[in-house]
C-alpha positions in Angstrom: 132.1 150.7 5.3 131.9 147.1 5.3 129.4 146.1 1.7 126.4 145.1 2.1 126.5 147.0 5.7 124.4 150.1 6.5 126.4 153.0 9.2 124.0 151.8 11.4 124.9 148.0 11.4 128.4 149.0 11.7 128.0 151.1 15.0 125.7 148.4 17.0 128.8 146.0 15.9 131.9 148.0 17.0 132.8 147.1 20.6 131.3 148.3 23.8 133.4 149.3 26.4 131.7 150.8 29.9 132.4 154.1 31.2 134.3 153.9 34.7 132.2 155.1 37.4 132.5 158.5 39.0 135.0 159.1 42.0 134.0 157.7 45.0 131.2 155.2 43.6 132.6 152.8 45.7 133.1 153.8 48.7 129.6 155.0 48.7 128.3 151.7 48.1 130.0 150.1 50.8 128.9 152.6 53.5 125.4 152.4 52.4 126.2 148.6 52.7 127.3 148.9 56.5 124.6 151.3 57.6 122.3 148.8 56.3 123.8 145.8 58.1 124.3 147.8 61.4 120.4 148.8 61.2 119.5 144.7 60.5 121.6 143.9 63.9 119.8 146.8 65.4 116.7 145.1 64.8 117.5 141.5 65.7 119.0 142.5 68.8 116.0 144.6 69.7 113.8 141.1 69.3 115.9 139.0 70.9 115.4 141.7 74.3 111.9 141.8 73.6 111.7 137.7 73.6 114.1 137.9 76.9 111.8 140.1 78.4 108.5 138.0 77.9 110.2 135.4 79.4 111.1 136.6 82.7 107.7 138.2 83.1 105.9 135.1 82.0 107.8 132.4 84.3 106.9 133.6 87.4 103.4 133.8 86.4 103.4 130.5 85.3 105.6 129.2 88.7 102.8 131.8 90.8 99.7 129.6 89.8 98.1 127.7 92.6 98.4 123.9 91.8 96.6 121.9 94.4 97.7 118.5 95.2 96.2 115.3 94.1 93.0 114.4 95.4 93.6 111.5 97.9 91.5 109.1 99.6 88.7 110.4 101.2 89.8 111.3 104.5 86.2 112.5 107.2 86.9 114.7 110.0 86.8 112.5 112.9 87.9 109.0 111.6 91.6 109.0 112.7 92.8 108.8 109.0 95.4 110.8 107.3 96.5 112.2 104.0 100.2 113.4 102.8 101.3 116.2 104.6 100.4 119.6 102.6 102.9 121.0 100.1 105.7 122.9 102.0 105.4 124.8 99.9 101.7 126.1 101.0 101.0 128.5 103.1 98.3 127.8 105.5 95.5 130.6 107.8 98.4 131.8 110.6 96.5 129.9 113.6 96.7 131.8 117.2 99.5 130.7 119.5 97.3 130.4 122.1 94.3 129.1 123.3 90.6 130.1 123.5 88.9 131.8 120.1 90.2 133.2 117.4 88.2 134.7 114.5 88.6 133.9 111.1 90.0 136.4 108.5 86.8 137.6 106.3 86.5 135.6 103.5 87.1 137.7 100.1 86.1 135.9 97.0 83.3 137.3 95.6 81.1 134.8 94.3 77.6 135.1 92.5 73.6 133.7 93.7 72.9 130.4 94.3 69.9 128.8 96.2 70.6 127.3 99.2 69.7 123.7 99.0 69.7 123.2 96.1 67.3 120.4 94.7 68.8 117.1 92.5 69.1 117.6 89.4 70.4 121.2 89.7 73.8 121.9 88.1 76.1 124.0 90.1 77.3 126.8 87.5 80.4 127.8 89.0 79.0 128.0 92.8 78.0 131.2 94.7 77.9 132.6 98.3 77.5 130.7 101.2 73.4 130.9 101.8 72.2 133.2 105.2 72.7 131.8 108.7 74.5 128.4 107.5 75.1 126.2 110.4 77.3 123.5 109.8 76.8 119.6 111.2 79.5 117.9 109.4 82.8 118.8 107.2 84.9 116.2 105.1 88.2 117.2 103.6 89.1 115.2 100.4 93.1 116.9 100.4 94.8 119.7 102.7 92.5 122.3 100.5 89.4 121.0 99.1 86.4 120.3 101.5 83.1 120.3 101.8 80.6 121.1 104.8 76.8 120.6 105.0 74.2 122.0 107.3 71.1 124.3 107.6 70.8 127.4 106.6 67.5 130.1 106.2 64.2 129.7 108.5 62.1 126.5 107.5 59.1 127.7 105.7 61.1 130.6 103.7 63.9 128.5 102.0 64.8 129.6 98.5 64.0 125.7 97.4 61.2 124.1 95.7 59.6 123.0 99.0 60.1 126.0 101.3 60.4 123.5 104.1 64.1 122.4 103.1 66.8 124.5 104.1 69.5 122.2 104.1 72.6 123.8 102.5 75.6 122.8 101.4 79.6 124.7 101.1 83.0 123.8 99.6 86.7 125.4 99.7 89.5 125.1 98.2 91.5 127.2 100.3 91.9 125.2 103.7 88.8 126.9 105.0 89.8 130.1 104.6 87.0 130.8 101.9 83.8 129.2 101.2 81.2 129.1 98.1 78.1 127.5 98.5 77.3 124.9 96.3 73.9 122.6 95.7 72.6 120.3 98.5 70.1 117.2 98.7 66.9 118.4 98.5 65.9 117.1 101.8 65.6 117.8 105.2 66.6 114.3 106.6 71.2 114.2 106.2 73.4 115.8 108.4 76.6 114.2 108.0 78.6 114.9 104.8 81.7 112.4 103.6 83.2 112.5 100.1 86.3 110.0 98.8 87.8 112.1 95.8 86.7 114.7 95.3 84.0 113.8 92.5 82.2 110.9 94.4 80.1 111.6 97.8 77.4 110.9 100.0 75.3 112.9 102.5 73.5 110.8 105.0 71.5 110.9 108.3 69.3 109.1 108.6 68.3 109.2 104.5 71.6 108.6 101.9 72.0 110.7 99.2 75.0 110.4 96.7 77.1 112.4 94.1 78.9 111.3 91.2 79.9 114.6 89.8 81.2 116.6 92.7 78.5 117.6 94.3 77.0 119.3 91.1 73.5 116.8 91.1 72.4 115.1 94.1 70.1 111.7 93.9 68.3 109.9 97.0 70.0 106.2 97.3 66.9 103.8 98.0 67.8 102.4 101.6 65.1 99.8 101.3 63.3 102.0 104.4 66.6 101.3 106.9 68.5 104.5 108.2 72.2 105.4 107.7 73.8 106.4 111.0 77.5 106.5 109.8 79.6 106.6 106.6 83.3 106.6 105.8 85.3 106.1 102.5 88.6 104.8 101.9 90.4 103.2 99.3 88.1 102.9 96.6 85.1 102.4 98.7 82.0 103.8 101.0 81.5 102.1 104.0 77.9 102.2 105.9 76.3 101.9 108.6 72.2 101.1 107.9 70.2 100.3 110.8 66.7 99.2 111.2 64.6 101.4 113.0 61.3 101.0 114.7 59.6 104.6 112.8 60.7 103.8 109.9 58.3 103.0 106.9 58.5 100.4 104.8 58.5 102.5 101.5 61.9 103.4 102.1 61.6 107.3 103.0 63.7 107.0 106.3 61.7 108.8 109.5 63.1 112.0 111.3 65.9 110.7 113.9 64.6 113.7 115.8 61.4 111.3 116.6 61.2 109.2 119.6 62.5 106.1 118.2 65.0 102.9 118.5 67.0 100.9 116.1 67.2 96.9 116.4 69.3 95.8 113.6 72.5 97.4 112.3 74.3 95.7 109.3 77.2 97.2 107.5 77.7 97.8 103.8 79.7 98.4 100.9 79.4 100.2 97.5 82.3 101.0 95.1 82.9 104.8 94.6 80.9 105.6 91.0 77.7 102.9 92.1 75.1 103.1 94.2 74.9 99.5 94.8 75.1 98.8 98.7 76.0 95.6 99.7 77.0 93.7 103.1 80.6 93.2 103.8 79.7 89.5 105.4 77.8 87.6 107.6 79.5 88.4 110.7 78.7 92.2 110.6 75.1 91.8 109.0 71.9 92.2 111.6 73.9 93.0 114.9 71.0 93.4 117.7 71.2 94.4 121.4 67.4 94.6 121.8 65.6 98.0 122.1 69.3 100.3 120.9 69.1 103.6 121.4 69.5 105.7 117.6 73.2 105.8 117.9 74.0 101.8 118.2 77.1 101.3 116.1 80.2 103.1 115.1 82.8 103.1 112.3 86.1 103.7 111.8 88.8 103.2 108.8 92.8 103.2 108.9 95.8 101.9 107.2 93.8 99.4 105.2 91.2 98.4 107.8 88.1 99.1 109.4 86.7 98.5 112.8 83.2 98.2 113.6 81.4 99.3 117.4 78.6 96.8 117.5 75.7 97.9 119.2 76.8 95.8 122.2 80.1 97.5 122.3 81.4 94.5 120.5 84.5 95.2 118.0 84.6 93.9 114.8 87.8 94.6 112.2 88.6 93.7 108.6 90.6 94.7 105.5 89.4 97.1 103.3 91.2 95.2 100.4 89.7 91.7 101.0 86.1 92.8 102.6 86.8 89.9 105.0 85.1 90.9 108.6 84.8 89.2 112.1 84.5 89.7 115.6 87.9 91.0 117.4 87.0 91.6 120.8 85.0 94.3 122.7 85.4 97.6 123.5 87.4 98.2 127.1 83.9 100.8 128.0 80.5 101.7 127.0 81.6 103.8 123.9 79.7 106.2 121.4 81.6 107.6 118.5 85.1 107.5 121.2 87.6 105.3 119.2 89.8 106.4 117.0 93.1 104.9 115.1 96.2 107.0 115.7 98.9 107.0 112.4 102.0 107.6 114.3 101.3 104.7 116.7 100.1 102.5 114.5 97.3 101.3 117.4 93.5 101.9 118.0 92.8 104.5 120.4 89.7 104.7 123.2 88.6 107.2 125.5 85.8 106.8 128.1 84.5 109.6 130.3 84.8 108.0 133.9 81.9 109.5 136.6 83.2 112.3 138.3 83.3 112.9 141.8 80.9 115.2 143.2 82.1 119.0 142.6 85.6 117.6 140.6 86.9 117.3 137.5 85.3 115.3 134.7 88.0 112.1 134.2 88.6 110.4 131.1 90.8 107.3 130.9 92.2 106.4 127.8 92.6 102.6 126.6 95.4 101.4 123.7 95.0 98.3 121.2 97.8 97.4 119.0 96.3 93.7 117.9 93.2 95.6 115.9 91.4 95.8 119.2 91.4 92.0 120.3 92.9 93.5 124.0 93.7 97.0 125.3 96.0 98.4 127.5 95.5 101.2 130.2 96.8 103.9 129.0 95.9 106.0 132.0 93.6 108.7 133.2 93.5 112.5 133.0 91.4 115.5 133.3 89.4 116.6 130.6 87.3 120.5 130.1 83.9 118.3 130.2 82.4 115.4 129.2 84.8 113.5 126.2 82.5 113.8 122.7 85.1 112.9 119.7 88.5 111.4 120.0 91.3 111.9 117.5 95.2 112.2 117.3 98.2 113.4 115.5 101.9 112.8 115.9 102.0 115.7 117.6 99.4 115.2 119.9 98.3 111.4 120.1 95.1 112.1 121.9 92.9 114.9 121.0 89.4 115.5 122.8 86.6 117.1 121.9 84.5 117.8 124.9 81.3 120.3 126.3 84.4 122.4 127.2 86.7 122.3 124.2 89.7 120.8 122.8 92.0 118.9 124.6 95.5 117.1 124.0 97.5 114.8 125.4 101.4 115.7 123.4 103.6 113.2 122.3 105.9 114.8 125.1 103.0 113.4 127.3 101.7 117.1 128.4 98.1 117.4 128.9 96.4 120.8 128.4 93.1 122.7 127.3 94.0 124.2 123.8 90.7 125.8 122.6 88.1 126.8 124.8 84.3 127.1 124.3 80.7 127.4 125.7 79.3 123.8 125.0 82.2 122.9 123.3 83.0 120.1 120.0 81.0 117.2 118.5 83.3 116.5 116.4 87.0 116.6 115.7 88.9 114.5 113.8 92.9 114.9 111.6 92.5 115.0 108.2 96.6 114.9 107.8 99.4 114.6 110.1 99.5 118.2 110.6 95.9 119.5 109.5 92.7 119.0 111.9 88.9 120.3 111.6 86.4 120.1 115.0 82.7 121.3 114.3 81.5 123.2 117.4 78.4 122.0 119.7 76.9 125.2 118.6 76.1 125.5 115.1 74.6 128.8 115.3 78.1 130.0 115.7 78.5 129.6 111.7 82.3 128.2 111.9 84.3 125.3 112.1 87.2 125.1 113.7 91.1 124.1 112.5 94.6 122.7 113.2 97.4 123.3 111.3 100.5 121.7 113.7 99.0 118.4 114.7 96.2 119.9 117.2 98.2 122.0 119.5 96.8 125.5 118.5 93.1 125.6 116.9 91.2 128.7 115.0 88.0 129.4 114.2 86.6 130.1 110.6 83.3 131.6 109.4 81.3 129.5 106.6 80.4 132.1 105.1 80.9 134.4 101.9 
């Protein structure tokens, strides 16, 4: 022993040297290793599937939502204009391959209350069925799938509204007609005619104006300075209106009932941008048009491809561009017209049709007259046979000239075949192509509770309850 050293000091300072491991140390390790590693891939893989999986379930619900096109310029039943053709990818209400009725597929979207006619001010909280005994007047289309429709609905007297009195109503799909929700309405009894440009901004009217800047949520009375409103259209982005002076009107700017014995002596028309209810003339040469003692119906518009055309109340045409707001007198109409001219997209020309006097026990004639200068001179365009007496004019590529009559529908194909393609017992007031392909024509009848629609250009028609 070392001096100075203890046996204990001498032990901890001797050399260590480790034992070897037991046999087969080793190669227990690196199995254990493996079976680890081959458990971690396990997992990992079994991720990655579980990823792979959420994928392909969650593209085509993604690719499966409906996404509805653009909102484009307001395009009204019955004013000749058009909108893109609808996605091909859309599937429109299989229309009847023949003519005559055709009922409408029940609507099946459930929806919760809401009071018909709905007073301004009222916020539509996510819309609800379509009130009792709707009728609809008038139907705009602001895209192949959203529109709107107003009308009456209920018995006067019992109206779920603040004044009992008003029943007007109000409706709106977003699936080509197929389904409808109602939605609030003016609180008045004094519109029938229903336009909106974008979907947000619209404008009831007939004979009193009523606008929305939220779409169609609140409703607010326009002050018409005690005129009337007898037609509305919207392009661009613009309303375009029709007031008129009437003789039962008061001065305090509450319109009278058209339904009153009455006549208009002054028509002027006017402007307003789409978010303002400012209304202002469009110029000198369309303000305070007169023919005398005019019946209630005394002027006519119509907007197209960047212009507008005004029927004077002395059947005088008017025209100007919807971009400069400059207007003047074009010519006159080729007949005694009300609510009969139209402008046609695929021809690129104004359209007229006049309902000749037919011959005692024979057909009712219509002859149709063509303007390609903006209606300074028109061109025969020849005569046919029509189901009754001609009430709206329209026209598709497919069919230039489409007439609603006191019989029904009627076409003239761009193949030049003429032909009765809906029939019905006091037949359209309206019908007018809201695209090239898609078309809406509101029956005589509005106790029917349907409008009727065109998917192929106006060559097979279906009808479609308003209702929920």
């Amino acid at each position: 022993m070392t001096p100075g050293r203890d046996g204990l000091d001498d032990w901890l300072g001797r050399e260590v040297r480790p034992l070897p491991p037991p046999a087969g140390t080793f190669e227990l390790i690196n199995k254990r290793a493996r079976r680890r590693k081959l458990r971690k891939l396990a997992v990992t893989l079994t991720s990655a599937a579980a990823v792979a999986a959420a994928a392909v379930f969650a593209v085509p619900t993604v690719m499966a939502r409906h996404l509805s096109p653009s909102h484009q310029n307001g395009v009204a039943v019955g004013n000749g204009s058009t909108s893109p053709t609808p996605n091909a990818l859309s599937t429109p209400p299989t229309a009847t391959p023949t003519p005559g009725r055709t009922k409408s597929p029940s609507p099946t979207t459930p929806a919760s209350t809401l009071t018909p006619g709905s007073a301004s001010g009222v916020t539509a909280a996510g819309g609800g069925p379509v009130p009792p005994n709707f009728q609809p007047t008038s139907v705009t289309f602001v895209s192949a799938y959203e529109g709107w429709t107003i009308g009456q609905a209920g018995t006067p007297g019992t109206c779920a509204n603040a004044d009992p009195t008003i029943c007007t109503s109000m409706a709106r799909t977003n699936d080509r007609g197929r389904t409808w929700t109602g939605v609030p309405a003016p609180s008045t009894k004094l519109v029938s005619g229903i336009r909106f440009l974008d979907g947000v901004n619209g404008w009831a009217f007939g004979p009193q104006l009523w606008s929305t800047h939220d779409r169609g949520s609140t409703w607010t009375q326009v002050d018409t300075h005690g005129q009337e409103v007898i037609d509305l259209e919207t392009a661009g982005t613009q309303a375009y209106a029709v007031f008129a002076t009437c003789s039962n009107d008061p001065p305090n700017g509450n319109v009278g009932d058209p339904a009153q014995p009455h006549s208009c002596t002054s028509f002027t028309l006017k402007s307003a941008a789409a978010a303002a209810d400012a209304w202002s003339p469009v110029g000198s040469a369309t303000t305070g048009l007169t023919v005398g003692a005019s019946n209630w119906v005394g002027a006519y518009l119509v907007l197209g491809s960047g212009r507008g055309w005004l029927l004077g109340p002395d059947d005088s045409l008017y025209s100007g561009s919807l971009a400069s707001g400059s207007w003047q007198k074009v010519g006159s109409a080729p007949c005694q017209l009300t609510k009969l001219l139209t402008w046609v997209k695929p021809t690129g020309s104004l359209v007229a049709a006049c309902n000749r006097q037919a011959a005692s026990g024979g057909p009712t004639g219509v002859t149709v007259y063509t303007s390609t200068d903006d209606g300074a001179t028109w061109a025969n365009g020849g005569s046919t046979t029509s189901s009754g007496a001609v009430t709206s004019l329209s026209g598709s590529p497919s069919a230039p000239i489409i007439l609603a009559t006191s019989g029904g529908i009627d076409i003239r194909a761009s193949a030049g075949q003429e032909k009765q393609v809906a029939s019905l017992p006091g037949g359209f007031s309206y019908v007018g192509m809201t695209g090239d392909n898609q078309g809406v024509a509101v029956p005589v009848d509005t106790s029917l509770h349907e409008i009727w629609m065109t998917f192929d250009g106006g060559l097979q028609w279906t009808a479609y309850k308003v209702s929920s």
